[in-house]
Biotite code that builds the C-alpha atoms (Angstrom):
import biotite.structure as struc

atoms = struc.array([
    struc.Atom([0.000, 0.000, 0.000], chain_id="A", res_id=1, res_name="UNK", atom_name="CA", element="C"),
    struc.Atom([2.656, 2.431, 0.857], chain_id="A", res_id=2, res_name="UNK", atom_name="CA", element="C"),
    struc.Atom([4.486, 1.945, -2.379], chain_id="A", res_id=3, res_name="UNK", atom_name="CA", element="C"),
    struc.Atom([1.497, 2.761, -4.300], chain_id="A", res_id=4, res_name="UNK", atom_name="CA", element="C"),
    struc.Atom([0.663, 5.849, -2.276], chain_id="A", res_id=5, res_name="UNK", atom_name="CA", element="C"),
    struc.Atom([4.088, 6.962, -2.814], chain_id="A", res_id=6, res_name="UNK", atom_name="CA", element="C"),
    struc.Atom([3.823, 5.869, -6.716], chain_id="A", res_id=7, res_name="UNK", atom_name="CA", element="C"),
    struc.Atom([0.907, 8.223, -6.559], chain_id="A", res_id=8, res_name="UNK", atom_name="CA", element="C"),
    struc.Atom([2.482, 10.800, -4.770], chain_id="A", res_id=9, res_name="UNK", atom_name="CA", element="C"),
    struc.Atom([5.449, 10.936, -7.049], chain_id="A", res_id=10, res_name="UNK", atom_name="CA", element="C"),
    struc.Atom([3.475, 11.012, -10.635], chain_id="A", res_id=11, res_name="UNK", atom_name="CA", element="C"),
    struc.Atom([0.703, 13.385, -9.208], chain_id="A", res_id=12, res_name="UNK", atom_name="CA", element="C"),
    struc.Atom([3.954, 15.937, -8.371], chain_id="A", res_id=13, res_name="UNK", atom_name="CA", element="C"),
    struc.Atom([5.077, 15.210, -11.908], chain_id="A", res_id=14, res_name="UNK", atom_name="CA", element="C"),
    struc.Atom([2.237, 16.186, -13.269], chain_id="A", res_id=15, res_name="UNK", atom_name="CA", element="C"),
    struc.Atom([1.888, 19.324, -11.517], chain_id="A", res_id=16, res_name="UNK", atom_name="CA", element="C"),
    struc.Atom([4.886, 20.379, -12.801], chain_id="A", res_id=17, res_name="UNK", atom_name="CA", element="C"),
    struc.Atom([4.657, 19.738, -16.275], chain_id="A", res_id=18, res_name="UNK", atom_name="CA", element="C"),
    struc.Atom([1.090, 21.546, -15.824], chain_id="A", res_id=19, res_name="UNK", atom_name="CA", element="C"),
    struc.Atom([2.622, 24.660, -14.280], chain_id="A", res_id=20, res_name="UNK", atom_name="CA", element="C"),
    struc.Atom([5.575, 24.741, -16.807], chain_id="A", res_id=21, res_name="UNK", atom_name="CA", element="C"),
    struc.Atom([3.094, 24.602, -20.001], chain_id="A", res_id=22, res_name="UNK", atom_name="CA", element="C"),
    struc.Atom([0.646, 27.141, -18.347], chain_id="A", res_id=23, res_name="UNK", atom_name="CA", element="C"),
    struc.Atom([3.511, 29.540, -18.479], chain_id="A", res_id=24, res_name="UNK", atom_name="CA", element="C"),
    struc.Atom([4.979, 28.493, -22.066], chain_id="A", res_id=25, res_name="UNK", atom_name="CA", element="C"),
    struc.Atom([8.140, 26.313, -21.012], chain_id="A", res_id=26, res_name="UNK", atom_name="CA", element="C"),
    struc.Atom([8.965, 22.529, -21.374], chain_id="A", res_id=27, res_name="UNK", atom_name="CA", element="C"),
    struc.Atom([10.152, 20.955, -17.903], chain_id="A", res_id=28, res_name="UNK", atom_name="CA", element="C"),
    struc.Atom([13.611, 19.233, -20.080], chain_id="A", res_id=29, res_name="UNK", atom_name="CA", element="C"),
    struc.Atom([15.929, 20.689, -22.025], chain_id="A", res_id=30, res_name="UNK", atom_name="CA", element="C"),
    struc.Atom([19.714, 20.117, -23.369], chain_id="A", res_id=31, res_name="UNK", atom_name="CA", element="C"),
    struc.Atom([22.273, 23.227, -23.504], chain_id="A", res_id=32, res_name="UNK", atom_name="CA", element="C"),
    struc.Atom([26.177, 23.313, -24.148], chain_id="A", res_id=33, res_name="UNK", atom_name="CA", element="C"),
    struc.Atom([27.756, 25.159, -22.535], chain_id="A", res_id=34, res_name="UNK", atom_name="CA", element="C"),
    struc.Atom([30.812, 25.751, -24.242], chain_id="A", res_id=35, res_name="UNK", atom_name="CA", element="C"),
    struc.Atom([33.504, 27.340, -21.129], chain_id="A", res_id=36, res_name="UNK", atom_name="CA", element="C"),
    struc.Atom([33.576, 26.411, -17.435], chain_id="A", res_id=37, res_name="UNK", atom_name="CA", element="C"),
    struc.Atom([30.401, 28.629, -15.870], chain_id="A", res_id=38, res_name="UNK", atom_name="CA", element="C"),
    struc.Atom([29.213, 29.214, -12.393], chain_id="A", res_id=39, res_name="UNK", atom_name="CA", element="C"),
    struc.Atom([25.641, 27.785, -11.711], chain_id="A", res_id=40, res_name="UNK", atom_name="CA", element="C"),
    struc.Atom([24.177, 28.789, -8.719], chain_id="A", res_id=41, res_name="UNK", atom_name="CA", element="C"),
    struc.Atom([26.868, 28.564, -6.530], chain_id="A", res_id=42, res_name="UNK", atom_name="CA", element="C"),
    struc.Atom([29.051, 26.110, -8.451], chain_id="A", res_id=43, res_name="UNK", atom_name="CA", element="C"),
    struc.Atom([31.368, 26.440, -11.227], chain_id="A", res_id=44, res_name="UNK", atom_name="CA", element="C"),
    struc.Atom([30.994, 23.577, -13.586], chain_id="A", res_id=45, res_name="UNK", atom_name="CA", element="C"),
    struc.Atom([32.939, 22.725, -16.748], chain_id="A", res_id=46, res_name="UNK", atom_name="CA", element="C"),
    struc.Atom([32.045, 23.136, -19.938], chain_id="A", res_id=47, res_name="UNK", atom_name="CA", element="C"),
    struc.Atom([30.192, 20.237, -21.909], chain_id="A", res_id=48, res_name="UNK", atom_name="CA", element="C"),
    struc.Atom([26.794, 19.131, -22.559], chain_id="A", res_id=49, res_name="UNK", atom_name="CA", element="C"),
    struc.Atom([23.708, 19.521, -19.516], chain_id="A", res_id=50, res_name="UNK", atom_name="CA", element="C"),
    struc.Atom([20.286, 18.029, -19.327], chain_id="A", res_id=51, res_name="UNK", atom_name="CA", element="C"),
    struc.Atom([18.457, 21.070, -17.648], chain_id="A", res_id=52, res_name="UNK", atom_name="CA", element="C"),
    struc.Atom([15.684, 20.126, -15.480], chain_id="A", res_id=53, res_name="UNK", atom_name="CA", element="C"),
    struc.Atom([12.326, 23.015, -14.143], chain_id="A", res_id=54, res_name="UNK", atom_name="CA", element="C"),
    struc.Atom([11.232, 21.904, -11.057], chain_id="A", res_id=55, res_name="UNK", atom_name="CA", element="C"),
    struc.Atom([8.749, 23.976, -8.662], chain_id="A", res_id=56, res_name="UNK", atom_name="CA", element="C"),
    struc.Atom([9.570, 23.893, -5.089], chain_id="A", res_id=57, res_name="UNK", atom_name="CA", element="C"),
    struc.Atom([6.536, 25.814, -3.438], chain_id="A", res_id=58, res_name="UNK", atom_name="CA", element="C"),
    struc.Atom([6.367, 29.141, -5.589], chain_id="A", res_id=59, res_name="UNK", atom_name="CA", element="C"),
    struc.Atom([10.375, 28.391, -6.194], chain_id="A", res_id=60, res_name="UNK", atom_name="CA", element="C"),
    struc.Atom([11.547, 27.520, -9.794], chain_id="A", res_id=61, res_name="UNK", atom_name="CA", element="C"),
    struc.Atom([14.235, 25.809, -9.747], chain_id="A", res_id=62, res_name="UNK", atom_name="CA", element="C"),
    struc.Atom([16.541, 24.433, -12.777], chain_id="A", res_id=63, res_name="UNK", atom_name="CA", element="C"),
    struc.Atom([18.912, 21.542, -12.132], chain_id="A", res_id=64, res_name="UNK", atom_name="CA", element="C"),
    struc.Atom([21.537, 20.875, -14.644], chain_id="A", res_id=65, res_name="UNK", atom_name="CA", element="C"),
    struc.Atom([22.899, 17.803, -14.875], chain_id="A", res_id=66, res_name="UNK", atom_name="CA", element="C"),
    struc.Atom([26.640, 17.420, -16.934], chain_id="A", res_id=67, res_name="UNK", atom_name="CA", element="C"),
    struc.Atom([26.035, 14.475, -19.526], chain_id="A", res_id=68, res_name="UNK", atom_name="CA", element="C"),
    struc.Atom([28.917, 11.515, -19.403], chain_id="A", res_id=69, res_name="UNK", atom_name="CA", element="C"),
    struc.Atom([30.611, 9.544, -17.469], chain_id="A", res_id=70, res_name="UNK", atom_name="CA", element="C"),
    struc.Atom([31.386, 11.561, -14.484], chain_id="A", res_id=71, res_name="UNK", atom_name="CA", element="C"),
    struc.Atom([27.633, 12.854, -13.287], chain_id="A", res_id=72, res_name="UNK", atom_name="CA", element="C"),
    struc.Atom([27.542, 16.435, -12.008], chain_id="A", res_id=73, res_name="UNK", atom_name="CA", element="C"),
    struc.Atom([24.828, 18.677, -10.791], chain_id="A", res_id=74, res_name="UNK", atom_name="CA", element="C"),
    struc.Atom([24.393, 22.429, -10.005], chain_id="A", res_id=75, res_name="UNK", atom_name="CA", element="C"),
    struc.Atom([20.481, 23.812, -9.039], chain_id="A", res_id=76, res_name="UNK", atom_name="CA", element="C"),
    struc.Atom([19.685, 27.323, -9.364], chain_id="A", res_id=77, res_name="UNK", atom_name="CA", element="C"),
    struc.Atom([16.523, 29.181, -8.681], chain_id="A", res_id=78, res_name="UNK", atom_name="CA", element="C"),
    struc.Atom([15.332, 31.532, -11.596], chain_id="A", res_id=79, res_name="UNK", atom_name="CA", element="C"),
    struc.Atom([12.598, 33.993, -11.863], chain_id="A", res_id=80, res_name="UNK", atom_name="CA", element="C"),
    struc.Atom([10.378, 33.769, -15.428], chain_id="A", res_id=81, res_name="UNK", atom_name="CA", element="C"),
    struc.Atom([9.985, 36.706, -17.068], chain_id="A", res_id=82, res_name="UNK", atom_name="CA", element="C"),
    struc.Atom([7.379, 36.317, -19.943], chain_id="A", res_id=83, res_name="UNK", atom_name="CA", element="C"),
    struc.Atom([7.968, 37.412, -23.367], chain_id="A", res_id=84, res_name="UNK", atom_name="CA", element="C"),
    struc.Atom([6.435, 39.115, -25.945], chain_id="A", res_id=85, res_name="UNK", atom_name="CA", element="C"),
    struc.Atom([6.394, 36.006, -28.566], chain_id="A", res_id=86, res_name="UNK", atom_name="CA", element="C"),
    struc.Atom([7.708, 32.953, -28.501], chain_id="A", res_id=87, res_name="UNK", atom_name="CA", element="C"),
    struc.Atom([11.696, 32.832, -28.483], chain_id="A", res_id=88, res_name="UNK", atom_name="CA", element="C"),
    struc.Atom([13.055, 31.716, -31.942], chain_id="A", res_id=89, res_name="UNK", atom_name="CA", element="C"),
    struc.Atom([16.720, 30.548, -30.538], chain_id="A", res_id=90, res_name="UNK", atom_name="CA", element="C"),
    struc.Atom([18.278, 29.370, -27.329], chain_id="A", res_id=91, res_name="UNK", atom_name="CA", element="C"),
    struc.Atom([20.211, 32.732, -26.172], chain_id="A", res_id=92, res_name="UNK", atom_name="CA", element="C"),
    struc.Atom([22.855, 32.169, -22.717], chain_id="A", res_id=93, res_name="UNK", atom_name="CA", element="C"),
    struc.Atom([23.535, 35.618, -20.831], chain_id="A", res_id=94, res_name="UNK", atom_name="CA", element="C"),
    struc.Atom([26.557, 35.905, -18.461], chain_id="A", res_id=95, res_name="UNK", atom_name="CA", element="C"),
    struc.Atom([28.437, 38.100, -15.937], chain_id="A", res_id=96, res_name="UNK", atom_name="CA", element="C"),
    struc.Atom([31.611, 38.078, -14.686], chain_id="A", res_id=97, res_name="UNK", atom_name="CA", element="C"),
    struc.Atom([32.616, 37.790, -11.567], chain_id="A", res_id=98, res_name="UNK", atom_name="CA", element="C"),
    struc.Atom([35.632, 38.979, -9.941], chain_id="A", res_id=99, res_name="UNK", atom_name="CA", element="C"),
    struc.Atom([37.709, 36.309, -10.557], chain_id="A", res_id=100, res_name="UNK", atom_name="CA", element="C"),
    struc.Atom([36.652, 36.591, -14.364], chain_id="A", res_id=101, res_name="UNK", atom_name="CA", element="C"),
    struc.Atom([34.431, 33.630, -13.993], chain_id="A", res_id=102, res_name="UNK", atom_name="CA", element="C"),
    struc.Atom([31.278, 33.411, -16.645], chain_id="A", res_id=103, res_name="UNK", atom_name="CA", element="C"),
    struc.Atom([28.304, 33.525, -13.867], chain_id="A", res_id=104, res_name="UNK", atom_name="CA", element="C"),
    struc.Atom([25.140, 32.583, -15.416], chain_id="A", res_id=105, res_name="UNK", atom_name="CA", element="C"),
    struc.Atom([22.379, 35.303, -15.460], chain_id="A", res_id=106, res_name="UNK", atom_name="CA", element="C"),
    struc.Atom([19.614, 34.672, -18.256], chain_id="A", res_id=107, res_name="UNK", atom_name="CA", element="C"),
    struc.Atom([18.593, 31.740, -20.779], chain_id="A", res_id=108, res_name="UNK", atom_name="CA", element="C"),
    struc.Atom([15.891, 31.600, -23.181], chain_id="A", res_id=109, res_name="UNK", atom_name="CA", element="C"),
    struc.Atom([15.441, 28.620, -24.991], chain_id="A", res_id=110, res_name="UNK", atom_name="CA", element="C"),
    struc.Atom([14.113, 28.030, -28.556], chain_id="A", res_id=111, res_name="UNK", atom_name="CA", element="C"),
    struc.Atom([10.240, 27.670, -28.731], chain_id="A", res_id=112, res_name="UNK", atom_name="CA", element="C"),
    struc.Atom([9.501, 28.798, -24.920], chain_id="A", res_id=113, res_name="UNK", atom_name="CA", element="C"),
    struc.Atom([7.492, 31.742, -24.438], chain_id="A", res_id=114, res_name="UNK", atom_name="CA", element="C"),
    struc.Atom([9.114, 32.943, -20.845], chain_id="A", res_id=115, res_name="UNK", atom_name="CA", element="C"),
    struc.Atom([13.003, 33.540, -20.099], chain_id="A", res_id=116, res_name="UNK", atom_name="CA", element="C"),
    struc.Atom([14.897, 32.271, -16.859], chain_id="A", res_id=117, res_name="UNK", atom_name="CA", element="C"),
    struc.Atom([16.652, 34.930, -15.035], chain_id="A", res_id=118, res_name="UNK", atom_name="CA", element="C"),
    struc.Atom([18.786, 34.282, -12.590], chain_id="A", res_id=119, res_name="UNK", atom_name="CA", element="C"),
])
């Protein structure tokens, strides 16, 4: 019984998600490269390919990347969506840089969405 419940649990959350993220013109997965070392969040990660992940955590957004390969690596940051005015016809990547010259994320928009991730 309690590893239905949970079952339940897990894909009604899922759900949820993917219902929020289409309500506000975003899919929940997407792929970026990244193509020099950049600071997510609070982490600098090297450069490579990165299954990004949406998740809500309350009224947080939240996007986990995830470094495809052999050597797994993840960095969450929470974003703010800032609609826009039609839906975005390529991926774009924003930085800033730090003081130690570091690219630090700031903004993505990713082809077909209708919102932009600002961070």
């Amino acid at each position: 019984m309690r590893k239905i419940a949970l079952f339940l649990a897990v894909a009604f959350l899922l759900i949820g998600v993917a219902a929020v993220a289409s309500d506000i013109g975003i899919l929940d997965k997407r792929e970026i490269k990244f193509y020099d070392p950049i600071v997510i969040g609070d982490k600098l990660v090297p450069a490579g390919d990165y299954t990004v992940l949406h998740q809500m955590q309350g009224n947080d957004h939240i996007m986990v990347f995830t470094k495809v390969g052999k050597k797994p690596l993840e960095a969450r940051v929470k974003c703010s969506l800032t609609p826009l005015k039609a839906t975005a016809e390529r991926t774009e990547v924003e930085y800033k840089l730090n003081a130690k010259k570091e690219h630090v994320l700031a903004r993505i928009v990713f082809r077909g969405d209708k919102a932009e991730h600002v961070f």
